[in-house]
ROSE-4610 file (N, C-alpha, C; in Angstrom, 1 decimal, always signed):
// ROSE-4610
residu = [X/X/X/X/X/X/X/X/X/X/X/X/X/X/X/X/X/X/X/X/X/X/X/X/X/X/X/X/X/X/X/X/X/X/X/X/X/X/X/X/X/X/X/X/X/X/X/X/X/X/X/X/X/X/X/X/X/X/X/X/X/X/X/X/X/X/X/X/X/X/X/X/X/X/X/X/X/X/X/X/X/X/X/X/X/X/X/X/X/X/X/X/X/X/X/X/X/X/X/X/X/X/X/X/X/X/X/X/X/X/X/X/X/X/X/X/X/X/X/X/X/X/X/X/X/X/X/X/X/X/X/X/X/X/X/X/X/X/X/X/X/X/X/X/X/X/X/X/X/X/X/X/X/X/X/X/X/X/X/X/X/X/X/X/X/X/X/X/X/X/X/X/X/X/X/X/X/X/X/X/X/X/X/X/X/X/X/X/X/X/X/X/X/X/X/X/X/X/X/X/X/X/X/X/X/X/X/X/X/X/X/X/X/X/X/X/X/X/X/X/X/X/X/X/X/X/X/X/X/X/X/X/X/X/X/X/X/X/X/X/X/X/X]
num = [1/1/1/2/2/2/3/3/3/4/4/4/5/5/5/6/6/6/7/7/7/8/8/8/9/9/9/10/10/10/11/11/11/12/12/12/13/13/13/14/14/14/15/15/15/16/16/16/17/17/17/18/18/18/19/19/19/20/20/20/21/21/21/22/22/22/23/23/23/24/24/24/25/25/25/26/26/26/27/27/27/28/28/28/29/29/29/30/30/30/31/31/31/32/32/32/33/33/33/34/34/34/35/35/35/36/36/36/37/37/37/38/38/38/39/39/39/40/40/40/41/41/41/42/42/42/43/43/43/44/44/44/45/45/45/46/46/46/47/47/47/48/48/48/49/49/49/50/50/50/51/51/51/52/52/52/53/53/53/54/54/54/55/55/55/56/56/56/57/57/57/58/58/58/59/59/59/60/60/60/61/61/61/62/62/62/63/63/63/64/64/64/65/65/65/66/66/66/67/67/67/68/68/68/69/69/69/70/70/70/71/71/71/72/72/72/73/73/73/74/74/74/75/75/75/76/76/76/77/77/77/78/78/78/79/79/79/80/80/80/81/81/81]
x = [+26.3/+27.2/+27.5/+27.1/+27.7/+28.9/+29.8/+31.2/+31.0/+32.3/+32.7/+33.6/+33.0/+33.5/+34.9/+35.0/+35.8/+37.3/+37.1/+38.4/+38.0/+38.0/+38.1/+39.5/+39.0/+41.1/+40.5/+41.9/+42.6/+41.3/+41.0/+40.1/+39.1/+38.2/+37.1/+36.6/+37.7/+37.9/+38.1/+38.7/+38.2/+37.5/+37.2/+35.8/+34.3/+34.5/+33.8/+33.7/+35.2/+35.1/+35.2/+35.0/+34.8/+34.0/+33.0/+31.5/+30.8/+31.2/+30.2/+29.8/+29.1/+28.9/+29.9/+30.8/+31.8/+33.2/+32.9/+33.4/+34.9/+36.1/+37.5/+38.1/+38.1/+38.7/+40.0/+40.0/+41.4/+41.8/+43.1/+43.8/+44.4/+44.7/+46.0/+46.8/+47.8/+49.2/+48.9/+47.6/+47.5/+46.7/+46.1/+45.8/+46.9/+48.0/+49.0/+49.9/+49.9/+50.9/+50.4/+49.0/+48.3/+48.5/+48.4/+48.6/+50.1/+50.9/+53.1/+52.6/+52.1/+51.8/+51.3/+49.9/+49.4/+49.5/+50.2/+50.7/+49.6/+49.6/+48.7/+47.6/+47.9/+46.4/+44.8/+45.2/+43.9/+43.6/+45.0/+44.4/+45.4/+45.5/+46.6/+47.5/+47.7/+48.6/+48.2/+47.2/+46.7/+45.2/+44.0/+43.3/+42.7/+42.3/+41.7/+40.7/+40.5/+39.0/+38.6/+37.6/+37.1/+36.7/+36.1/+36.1/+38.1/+38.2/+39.6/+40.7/+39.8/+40.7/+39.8/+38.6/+38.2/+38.6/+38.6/+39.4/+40.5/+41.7/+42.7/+42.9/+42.1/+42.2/+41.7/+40.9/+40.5/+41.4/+42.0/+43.2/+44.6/+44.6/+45.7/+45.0/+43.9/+43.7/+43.7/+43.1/+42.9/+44.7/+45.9/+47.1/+47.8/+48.3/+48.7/+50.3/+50.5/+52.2/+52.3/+53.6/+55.0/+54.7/+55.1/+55.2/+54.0/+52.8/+52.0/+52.0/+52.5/+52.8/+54.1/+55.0/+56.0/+57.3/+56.9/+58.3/+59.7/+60.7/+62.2/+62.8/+64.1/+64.7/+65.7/+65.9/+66.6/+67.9/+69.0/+69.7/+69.9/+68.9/+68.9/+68.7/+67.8/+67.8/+69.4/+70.3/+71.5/+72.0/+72.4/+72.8/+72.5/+71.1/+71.1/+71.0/+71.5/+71.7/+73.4]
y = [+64.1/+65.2/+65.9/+67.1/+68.2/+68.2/+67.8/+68.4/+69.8/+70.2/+71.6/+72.3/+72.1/+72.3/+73.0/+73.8/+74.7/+74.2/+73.1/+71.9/+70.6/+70.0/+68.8/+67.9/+67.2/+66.2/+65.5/+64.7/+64.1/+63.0/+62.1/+61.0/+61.6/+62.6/+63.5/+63.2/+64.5/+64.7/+63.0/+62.4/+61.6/+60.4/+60.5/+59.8/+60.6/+62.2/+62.7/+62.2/+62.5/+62.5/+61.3/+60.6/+58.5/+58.5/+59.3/+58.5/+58.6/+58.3/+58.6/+57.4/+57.3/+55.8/+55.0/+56.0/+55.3/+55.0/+55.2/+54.5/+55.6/+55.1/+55.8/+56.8/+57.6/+58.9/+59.3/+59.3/+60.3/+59.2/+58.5/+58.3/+58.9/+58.7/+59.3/+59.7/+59.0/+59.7/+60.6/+60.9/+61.7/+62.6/+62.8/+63.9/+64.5/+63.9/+64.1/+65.1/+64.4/+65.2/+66.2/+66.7/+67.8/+69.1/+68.4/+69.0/+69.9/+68.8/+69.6/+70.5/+70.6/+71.3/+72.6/+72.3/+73.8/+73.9/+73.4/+74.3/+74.9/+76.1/+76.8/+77.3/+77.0/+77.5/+76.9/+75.4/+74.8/+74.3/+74.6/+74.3/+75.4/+74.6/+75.0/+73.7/+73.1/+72.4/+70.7/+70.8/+69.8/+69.5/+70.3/+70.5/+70.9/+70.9/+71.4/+72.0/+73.0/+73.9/+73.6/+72.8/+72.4/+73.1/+74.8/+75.1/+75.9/+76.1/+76.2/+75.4/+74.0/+72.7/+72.5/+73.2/+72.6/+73.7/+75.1/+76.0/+76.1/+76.0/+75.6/+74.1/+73.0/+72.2/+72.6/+73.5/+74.3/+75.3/+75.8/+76.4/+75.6/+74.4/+74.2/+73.5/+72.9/+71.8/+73.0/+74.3/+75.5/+75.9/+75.5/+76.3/+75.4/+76.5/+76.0/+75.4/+74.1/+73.4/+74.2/+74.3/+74.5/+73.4/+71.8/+71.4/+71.1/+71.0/+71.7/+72.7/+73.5/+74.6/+74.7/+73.6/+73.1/+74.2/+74.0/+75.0/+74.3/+75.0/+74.5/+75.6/+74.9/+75.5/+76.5/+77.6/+78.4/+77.7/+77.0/+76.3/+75.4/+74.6/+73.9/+74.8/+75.7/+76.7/+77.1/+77.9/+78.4/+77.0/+75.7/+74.6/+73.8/+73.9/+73.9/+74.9/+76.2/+77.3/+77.7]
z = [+109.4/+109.6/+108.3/+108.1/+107.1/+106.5/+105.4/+105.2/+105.0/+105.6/+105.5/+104.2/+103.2/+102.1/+101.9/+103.1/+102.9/+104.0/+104.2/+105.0/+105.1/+103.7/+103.5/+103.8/+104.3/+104.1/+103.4/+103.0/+102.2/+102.1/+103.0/+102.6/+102.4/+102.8/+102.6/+101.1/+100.7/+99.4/+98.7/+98.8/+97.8/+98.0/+99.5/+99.0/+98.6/+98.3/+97.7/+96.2/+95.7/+94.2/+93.4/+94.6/+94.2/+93.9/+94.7/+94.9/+94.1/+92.2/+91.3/+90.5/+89.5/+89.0/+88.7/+88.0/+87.4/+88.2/+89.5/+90.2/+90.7/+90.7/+91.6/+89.9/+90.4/+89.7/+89.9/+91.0/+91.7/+92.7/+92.9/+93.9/+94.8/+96.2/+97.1/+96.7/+95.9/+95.3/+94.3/+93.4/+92.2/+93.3/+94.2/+94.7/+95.7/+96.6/+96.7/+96.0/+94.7/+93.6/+92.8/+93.1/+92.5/+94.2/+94.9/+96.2/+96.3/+95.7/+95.8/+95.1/+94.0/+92.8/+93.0/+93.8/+93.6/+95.0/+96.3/+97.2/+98.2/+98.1/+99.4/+98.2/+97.4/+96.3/+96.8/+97.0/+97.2/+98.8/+99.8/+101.0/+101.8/+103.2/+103.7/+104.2/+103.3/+103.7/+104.2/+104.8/+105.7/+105.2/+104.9/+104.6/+103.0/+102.4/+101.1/+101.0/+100.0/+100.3/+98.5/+98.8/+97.4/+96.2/+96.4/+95.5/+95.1/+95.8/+95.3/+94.7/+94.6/+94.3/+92.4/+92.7/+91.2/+90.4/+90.9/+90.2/+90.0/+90.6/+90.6/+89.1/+89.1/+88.2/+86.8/+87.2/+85.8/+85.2/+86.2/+85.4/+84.8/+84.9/+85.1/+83.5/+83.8/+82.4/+81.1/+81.4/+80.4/+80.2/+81.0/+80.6/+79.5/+79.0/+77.6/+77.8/+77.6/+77.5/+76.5/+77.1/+76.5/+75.0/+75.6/+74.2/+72.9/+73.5/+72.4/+71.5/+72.0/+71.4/+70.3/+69.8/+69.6/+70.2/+71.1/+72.4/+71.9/+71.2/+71.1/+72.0/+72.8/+74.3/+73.3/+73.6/+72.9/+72.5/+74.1/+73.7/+72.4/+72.0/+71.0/+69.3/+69.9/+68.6/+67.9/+68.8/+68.8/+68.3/+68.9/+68.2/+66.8/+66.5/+65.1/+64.1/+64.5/+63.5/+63.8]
């Protein structure tokens, strides 16, 4: 049987992205918590559409933190000046 790339569930998907030499990548709870995150971006809810899930993590690994960038909260600026 074919997956439908475009509504994978939850076990689908990772026993897609298990299935490599190097063995478990992604767990339930860390694909869960990538799910709260990006919301209706990568599925609808129940479902996931896989190229929308690798793009979606490509954006997110290309976005620039805050504290990399050495981000100070304005709050604290105003307090040590």
């Amino acid at each position: 049987m074919a997956l439908d790339v475009n509504k994978l569930s939850q076990s689908q998907l990772l026993q897609l992205i298990n299935h490599t030499p190097i063995g478990v990548v992604l767990d339930r709870a860390r694909l869960r918590r990538q799910m709260d995150v990006a919301a209706y971006r990568i599925g609808d809810g129940k479902s996931i559409n896989l190229l929308r899930y690798v793009s979606w993590l490509a954006r997110e690994y290309e976005s620039p933190k805050l504290q990399k960038q050495g981000f100070m909260p304005l709050t604290a600026e105003l307090v040590l000046t």
